[in-house]
C-alpha atoms as one frame of an Amber mdcrd trajectory, in Angstrom:
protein
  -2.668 -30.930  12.513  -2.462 -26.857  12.824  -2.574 -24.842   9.690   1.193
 -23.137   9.012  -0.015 -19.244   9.319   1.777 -16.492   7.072   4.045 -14.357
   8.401   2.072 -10.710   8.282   3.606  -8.979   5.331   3.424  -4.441   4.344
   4.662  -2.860   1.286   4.396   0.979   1.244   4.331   2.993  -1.651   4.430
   6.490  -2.556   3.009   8.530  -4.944   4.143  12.204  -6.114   1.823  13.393
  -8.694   3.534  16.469  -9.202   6.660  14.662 -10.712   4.426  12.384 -12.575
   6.363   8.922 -12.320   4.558   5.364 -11.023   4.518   4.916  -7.707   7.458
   3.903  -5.769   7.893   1.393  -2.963   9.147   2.782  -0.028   9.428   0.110
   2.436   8.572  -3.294   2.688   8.935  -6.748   5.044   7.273  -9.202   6.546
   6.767  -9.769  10.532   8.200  -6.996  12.869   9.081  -4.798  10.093   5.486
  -5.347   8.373   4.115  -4.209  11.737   6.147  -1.155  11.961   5.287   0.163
   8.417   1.436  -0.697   9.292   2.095   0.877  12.397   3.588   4.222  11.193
   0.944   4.136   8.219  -2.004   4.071  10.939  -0.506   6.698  12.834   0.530
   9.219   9.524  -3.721   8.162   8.793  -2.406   6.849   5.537  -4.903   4.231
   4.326  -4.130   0.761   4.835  -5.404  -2.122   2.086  -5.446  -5.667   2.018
  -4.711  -7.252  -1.322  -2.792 -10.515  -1.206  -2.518 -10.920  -4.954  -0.756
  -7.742  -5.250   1.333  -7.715  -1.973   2.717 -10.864  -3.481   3.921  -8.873
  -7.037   4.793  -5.702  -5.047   7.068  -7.114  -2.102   9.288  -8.655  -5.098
   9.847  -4.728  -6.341  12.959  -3.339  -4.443  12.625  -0.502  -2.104  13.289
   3.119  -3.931  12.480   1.500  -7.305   9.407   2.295  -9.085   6.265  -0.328
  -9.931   6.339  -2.078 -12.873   3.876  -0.284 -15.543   2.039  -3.354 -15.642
   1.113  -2.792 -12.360   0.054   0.736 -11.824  -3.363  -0.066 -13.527  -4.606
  -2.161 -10.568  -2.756   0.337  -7.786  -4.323   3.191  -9.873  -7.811   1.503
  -9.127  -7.019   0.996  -5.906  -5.746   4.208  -4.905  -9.298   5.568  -6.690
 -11.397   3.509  -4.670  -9.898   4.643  -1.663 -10.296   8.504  -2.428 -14.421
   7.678  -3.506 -14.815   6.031  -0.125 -13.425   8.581   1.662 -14.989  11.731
  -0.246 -17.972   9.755   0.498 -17.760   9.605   4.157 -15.674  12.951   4.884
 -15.992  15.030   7.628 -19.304  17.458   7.195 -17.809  21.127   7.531 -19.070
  22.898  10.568
């Protein structure tokens, strides 16, 4: 019997520290759509991560609304993970 795969899922968010708000989702969908917003997100060089656990909470928050507050603690982690690895392995100056 074959295993029923998910269909690939994206949620986007954005982030404007100036203005000082949570994060806001931006897009989000499942199949074609999922592939265009990973596909646009490659291409901007916006980095991508893989976290089922919260792609299940945050594809339930509408687009243009912002994350629940319960919720910015584990995208705030995220989001500084991502900026250690990449100050980490950033481009030497020439």
């Amino acid at each position: 019997m074959k295993k029923a795969t998910q269909p690939i899922q994206a949620v986007a968010l954005q982030y404007d520290h100036q203005v000082g708000s949570s994060p806001k989702v931006t897009a989000s969908g499942q199949g074609q759509i999922a592939r265009k917003i990973i596909e646009m997100a490659e291409l901007a060089g916006v980095d991508i991560v893989q976290d089922p656990d919260l792609l299940e909470v945050l594809g339930r928050v509408p687009i243009g609304e912002e994350i629940p507050p319960e919720l910015v603690q584990a995208v705030a982690e995220i989001l500084a993970f991502i900026y250690r690895v990449n100050g980490r392995y950033a481009p030497a100056d020439s």
